[in-house]
C-alpha positions as CSV (number, residue, x, y, z in Angstrom):
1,X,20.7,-7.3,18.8
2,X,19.1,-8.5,22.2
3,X,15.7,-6.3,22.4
4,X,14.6,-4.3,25.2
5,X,10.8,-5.6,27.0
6,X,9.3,-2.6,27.5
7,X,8.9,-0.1,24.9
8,X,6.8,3.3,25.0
9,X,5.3,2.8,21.6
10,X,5.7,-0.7,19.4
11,X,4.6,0.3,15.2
12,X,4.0,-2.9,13.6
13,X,5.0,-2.7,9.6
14,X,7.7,-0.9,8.3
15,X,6.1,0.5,5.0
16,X,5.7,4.0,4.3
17,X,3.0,4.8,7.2
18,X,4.6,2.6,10.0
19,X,8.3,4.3,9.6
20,X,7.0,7.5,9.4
21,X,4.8,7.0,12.6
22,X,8.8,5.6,14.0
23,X,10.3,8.4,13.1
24,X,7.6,11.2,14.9
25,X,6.9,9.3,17.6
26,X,10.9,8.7,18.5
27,X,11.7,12.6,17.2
28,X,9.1,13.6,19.8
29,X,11.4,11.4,22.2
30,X,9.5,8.1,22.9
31,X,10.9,4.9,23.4
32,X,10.5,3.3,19.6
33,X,9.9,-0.3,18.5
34,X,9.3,-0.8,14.5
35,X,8.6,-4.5,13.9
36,X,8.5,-5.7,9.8
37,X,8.3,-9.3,9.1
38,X,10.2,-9.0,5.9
39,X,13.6,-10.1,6.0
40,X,14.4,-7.4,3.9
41,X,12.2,-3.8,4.2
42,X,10.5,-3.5,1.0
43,X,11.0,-6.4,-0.7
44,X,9.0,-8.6,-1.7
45,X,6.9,-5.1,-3.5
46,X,3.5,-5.5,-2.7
47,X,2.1,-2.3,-4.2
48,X,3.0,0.7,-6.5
49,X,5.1,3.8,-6.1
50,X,3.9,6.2,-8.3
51,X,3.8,9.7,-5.9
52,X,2.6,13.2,-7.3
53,X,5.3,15.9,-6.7
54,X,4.7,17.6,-3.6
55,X,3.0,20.4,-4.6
56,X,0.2,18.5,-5.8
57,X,0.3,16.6,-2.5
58,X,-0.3,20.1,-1.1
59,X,-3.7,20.4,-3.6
60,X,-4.7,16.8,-3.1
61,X,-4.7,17.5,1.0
62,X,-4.9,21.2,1.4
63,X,-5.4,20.3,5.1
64,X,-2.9,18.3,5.6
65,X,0.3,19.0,7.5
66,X,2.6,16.4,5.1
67,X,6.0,14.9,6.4
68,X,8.7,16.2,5.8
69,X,10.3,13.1,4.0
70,X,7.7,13.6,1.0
71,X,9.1,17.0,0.1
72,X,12.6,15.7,-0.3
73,X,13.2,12.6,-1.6
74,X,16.3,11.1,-2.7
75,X,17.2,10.2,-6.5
76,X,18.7,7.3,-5.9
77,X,14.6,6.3,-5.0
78,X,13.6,7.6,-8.2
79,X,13.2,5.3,-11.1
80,X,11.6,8.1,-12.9
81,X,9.5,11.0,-13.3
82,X,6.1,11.6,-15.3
83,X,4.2,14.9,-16.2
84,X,0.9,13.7,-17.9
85,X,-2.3,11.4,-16.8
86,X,-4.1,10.5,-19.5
87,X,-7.7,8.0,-19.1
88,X,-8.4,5.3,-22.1
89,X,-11.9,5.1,-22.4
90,X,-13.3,1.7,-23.3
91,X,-14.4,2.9,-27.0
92,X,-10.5,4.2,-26.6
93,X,-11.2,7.6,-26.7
94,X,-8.1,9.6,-24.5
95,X,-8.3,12.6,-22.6
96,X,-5.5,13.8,-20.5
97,X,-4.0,16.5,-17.9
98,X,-1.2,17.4,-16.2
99,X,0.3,15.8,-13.2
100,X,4.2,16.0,-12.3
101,X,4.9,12.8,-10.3
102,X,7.8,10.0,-9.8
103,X,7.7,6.8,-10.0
104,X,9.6,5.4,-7.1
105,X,11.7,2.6,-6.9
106,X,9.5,1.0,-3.8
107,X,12.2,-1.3,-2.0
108,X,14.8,1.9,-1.7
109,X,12.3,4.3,-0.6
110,X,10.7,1.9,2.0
111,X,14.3,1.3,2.9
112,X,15.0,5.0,2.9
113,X,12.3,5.6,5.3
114,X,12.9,3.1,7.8
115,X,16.8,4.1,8.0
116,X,14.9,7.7,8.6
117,X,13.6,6.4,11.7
118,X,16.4,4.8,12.7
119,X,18.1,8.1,13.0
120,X,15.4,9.4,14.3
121,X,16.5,6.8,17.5
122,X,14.2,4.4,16.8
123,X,14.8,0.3,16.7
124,X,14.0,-1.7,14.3
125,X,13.6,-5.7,14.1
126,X,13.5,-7.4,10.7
127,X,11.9,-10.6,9.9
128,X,9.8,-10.6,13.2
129,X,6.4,-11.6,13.4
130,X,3.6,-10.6,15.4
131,X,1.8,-13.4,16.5
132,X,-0.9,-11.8,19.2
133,X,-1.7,-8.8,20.7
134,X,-3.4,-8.7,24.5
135,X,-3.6,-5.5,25.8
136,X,-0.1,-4.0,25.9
137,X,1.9,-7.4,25.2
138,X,2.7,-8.5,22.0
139,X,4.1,-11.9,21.1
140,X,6.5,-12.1,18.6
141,X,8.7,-14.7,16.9
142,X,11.5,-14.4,14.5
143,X,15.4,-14.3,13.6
144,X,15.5,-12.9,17.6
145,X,13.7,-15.9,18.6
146,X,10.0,-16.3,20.5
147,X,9.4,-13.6,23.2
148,X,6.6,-10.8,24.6
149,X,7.4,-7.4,24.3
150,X,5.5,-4.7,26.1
151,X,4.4,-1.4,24.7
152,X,2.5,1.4,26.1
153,X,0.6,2.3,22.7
154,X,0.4,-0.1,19.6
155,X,0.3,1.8,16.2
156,X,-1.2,-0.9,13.8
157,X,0.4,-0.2,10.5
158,X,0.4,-3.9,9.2
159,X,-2.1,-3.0,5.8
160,X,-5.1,-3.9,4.4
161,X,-5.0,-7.3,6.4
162,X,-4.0,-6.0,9.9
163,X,-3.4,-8.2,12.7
164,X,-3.9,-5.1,15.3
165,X,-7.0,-3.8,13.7
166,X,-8.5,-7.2,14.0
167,X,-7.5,-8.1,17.1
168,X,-8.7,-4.9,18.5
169,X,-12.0,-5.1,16.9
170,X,-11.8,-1.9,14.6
171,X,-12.1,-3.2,11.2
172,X,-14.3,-6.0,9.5
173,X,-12.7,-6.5,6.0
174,X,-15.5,-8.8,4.9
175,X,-17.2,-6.5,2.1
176,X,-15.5,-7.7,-1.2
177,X,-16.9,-4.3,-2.8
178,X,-14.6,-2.7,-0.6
179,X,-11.2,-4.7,-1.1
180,X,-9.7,-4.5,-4.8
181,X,-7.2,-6.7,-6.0
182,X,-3.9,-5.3,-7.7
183,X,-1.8,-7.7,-10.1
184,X,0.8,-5.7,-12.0
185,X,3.8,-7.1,-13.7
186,X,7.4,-5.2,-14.5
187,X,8.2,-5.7,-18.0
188,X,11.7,-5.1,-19.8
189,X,11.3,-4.3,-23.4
190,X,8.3,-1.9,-24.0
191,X,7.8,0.9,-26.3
192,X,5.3,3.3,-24.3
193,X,4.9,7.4,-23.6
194,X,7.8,7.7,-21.1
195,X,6.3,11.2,-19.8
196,X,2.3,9.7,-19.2
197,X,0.6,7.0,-16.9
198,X,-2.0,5.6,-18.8
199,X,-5.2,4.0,-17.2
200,X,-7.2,2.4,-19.4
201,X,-11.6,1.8,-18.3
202,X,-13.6,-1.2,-19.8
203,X,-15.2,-4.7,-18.3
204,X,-13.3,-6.8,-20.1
205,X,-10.3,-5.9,-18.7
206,X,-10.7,-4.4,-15.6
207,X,-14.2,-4.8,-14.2
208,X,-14.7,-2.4,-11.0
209,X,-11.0,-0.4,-11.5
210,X,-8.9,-0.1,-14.1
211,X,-5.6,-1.3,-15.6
212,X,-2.8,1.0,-16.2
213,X,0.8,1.4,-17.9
214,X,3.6,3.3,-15.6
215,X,7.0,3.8,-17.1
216,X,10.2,3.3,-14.8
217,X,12.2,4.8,-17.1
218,X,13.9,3.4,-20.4
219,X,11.9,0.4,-22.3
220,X,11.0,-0.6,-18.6
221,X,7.3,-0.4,-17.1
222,X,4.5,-1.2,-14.4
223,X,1.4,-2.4,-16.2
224,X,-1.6,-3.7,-13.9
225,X,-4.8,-4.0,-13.3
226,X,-7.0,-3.5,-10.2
227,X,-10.3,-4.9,-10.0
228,X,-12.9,-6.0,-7.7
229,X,-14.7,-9.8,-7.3
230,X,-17.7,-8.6,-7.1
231,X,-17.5,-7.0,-11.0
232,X,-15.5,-9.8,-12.4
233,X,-16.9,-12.6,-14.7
234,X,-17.4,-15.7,-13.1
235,X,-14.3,-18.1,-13.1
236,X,-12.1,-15.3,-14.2
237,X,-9.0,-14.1,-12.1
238,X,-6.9,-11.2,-12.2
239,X,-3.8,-12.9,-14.1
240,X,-6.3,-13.6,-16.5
241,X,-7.8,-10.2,-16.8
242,X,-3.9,-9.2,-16.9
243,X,-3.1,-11.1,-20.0
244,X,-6.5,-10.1,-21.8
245,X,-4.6,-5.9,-21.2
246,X,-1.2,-7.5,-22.1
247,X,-2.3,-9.6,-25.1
248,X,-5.5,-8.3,-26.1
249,X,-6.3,-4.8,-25.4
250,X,-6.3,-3.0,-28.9
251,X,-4.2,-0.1,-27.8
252,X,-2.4,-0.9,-25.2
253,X,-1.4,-4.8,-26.4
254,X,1.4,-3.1,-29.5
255,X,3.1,-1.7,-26.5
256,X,4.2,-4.8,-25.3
257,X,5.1,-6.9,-28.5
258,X,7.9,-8.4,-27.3
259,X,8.5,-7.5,-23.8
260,X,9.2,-9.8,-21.1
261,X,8.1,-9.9,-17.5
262,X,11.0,-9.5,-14.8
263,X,9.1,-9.1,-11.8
264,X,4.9,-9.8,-10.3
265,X,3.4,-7.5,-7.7
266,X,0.4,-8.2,-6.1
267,X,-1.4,-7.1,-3.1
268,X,-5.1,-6.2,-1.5
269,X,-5.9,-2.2,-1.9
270,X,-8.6,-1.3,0.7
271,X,-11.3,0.9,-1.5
272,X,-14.0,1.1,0.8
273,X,-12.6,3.8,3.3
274,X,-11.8,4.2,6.6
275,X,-13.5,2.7,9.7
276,X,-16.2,4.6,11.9
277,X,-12.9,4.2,14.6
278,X,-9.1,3.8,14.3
279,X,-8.2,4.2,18.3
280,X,-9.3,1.1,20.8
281,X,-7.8,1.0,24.0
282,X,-3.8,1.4,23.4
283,X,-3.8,0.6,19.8
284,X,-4.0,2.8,16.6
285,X,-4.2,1.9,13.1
286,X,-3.0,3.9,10.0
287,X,-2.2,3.6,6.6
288,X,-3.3,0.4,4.7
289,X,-5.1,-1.1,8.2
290,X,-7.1,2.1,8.5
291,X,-8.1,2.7,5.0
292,X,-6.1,5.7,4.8
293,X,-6.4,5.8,0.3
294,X,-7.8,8.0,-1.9
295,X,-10.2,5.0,-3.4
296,X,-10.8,6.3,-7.0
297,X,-7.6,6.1,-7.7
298,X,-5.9,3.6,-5.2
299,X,-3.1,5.7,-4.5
300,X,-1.8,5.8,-1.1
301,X,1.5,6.7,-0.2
302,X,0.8,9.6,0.4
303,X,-1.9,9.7,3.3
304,X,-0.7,6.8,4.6
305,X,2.8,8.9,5.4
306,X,0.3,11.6,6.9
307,X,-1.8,9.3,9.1
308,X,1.9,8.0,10.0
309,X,3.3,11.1,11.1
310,X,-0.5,11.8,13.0
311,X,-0.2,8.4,14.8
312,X,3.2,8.8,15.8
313,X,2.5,12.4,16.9
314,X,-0.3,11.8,18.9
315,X,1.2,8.5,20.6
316,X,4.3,10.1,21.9
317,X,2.3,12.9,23.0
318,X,0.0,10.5,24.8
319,X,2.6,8.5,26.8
320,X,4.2,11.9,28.5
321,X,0.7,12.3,29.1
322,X,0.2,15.4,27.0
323,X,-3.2,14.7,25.4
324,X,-5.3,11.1,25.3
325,X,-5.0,8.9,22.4
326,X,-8.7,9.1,21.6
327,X,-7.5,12.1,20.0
328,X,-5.9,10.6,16.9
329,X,-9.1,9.9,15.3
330,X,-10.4,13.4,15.2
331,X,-6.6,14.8,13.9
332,X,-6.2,12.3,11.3
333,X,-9.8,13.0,10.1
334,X,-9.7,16.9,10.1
335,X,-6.7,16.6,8.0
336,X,-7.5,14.3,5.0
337,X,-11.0,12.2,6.3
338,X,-12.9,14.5,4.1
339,X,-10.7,13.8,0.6
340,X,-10.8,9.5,1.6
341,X,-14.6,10.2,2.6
342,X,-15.6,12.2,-0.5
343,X,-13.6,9.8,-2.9
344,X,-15.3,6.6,-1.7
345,X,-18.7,8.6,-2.3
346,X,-17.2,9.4,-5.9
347,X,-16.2,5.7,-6.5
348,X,-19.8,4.5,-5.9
349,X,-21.0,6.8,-8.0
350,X,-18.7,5.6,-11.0
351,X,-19.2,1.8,-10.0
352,X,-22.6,2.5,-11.7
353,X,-21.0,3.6,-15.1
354,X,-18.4,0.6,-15.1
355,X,-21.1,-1.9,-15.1
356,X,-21.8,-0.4,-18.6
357,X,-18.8,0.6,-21.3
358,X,-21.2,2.6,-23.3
359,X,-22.2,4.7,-20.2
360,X,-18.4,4.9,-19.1
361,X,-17.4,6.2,-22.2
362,X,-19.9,8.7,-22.7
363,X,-19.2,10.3,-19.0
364,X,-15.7,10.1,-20.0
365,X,-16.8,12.0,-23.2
366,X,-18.7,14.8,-21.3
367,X,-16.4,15.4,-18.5
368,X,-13.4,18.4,-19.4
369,X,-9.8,16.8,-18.3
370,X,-9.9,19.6,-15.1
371,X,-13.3,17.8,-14.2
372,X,-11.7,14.3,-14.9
373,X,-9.1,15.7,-12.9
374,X,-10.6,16.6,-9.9
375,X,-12.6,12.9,-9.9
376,X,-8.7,11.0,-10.2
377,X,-8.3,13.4,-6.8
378,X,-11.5,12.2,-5.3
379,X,-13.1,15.5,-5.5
380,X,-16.7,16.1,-6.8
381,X,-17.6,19.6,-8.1
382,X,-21.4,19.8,-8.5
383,X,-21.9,20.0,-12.5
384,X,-19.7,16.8,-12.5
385,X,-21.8,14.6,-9.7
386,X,-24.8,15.9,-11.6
387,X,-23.3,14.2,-14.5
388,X,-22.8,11.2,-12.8
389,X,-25.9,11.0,-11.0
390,X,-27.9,11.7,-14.6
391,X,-26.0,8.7,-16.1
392,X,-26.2,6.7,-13.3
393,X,-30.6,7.3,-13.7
394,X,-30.1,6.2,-17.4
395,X,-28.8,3.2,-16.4
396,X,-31.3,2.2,-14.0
């Protein structure tokens, strides 16, 4: 494939948010470049792929206007499916409720969506990197060899890391109590509740998050932890944290007798929100790069396919000079800014309580599973952030 140079619109990353903004932006006819610097889309996993059914999608973002590709998925992307979230305190106390989901198989759904844009008439490039960004030129290098490329709009959806958020001057990524770190391992050979996900609180195995068990199906599972530095004991890492859930943990540890590790995921999950701007000049950010997660739960599939669809939307719309491209900001916001803005203000409240197990468990305690619920969501109802905030005082 020899590319074209000039391009309406180049999307940089090829997960979930990028190649939904591909598909919009070339379904609304522009001229499409997706760029992925994987040699193969998907792989190596970098994150999770547990998604709530779509009508809880619809409850999580009432205001949203979610792409089409969440509402039908294919089986053949489905390991498979779950129906109950149930929270381990740290004295080990469980409370659950209900919430249908699937647990995708990550490397076919990425794949899935990408060949989505494709039809859609965009074009893709595989194991290209983007090296720099001035203005609307990128420089690339890859399997297609070293070249500049020149696009009318950037859409930055290159995660938590992102090489067009940086060099455009919308994100500063240096707060460590708003980056978590994810280490999860697929094991073979486990005995676990096929129909829950189980997240399990405490400091001494994940400080600042928590770790959590997610079947794929059979005696296969996810089990991880997310945590953040800035909570962790001194000298300790997140492997190690991993093997104290794996080995150690006094309900969760029998699970695993046994078992054997096939596969290690890591990656950076950006808890600390979204950035007071996502549009600079010609380049947008979503997903991952524009903190588009619900953070007290870490989940983001989901809004970053919205802010995908929004950012392709909007950038088509802008190059046939329909509207300006300031105007992504304000669209993404209205439409899920207040559940990523309300579920940051949740998280601080609860990193208060996870500095103490005692505290943790006793909010875990008071709170009914639709109030736990609604916090997993990133919601707040007022008797619950009274709650909160009364613990929180007790700590002090």
């Amino acid at each position: 494939m020899t590319p074209e140079r000039f391009y309406d619109i180049i999307v940089i990353g090829a997960g979930p948010a990028g190649s939904t903004a591909a598909m919009y932006a070339a379904n609304a006819g522009a001229n499409v470049l997706l760029i992925d610097k994987k040699k193969d889309i998907g792989s190596p996993i970098q994150c999770g792929g547990f998604l709530p059914h779509y009508e809880e999608l619809e409850e999580l973002l009432p205001s949203a206007q979610l792409p089409s590709t969440l509402e039908h998925i294919p089986s053949s992307c489905i390991h498979t499916s779950t129906r109950i979230h149930r929270f381990i305190a740290p004295n080990l106390e469980p409370k659950e409720f209900e919430v249908p989901a699937d647990v995708l198989d990550r490397s076919r759904f990425d794949k899935y969506l990408a060949r989505e844009a494709i039809k859609a008439g965009a074009e893709l490039m595989v194991a290209t990197r983007v090296d720099s960004i001035d203005g609307d030129m990128v420089s690339v290098r890859g399997v297609h060899g070293e070249f500049t490329i020149k696009g009318k709009v950037i859409i930055g959806a290159d995660g938590p890391t992102s090489l067009a958020a940086r060099t455009s001057g919308l994100i500063d990524r240096s707060d460590d109590m708003g980056r978590a770190v994810a280490l999860e391992y697929e094991l073979a050979g486990v005995d676990i509740d096929p129909e829950a996900v189980e997240m399990f609180f405490g400091r001494d195995y994940a400080p600042g998050g928590y770790a959590w068990i997610i079947s794929q199906g059979g005696d296969t599972a996810n089990i991880g932890v997310g945590i953040r530095q800035p909570l962790c004991e001194k000298g300790v890492s997140a492997q190690d944290y991993l093997h104290r859930f794996m080995y150690e943990h006094a309900r969760a540890a029998p699970m695993f007798k046994g078992a054997s590790i096939t596969a290690v995921i890591s990656g950076i999950v950006p808890v600390g929100g979204a950035p007071p701007q996502t549009v600079k000049g010609n380049v947008i950010i979503c997903g991952d790069a524009a903190g588009h997660l619900i953070a007290t739960n870490g989940g983001g599939i989901p809004t970053a396919m919205v802010g995908g669809k929004i950012a392709g939307e909007t950038a088509a719309e802008a190059v046939s000079g329909k509207c300006q491209l300031a105007e992504y900001d304000a669209r993404w916001r209205k439409q899920m800014g207040l559940e990523i803005k309300t579920s940051v203000y949740v998280k601080r409240l609860m990193d208060g309580l996870m500095r103490s197990d005692p505290m943790m468990s006793t909010a875990m305690k008071m709170l009914t599973p639709e109030q736990m619920k609604a916090l997993q969501r990133g919601r707040l109802p007022e008797p619950v952030k009274k709650i909160l905030q009364s613990l929180n005082t007790g700590i002090k």
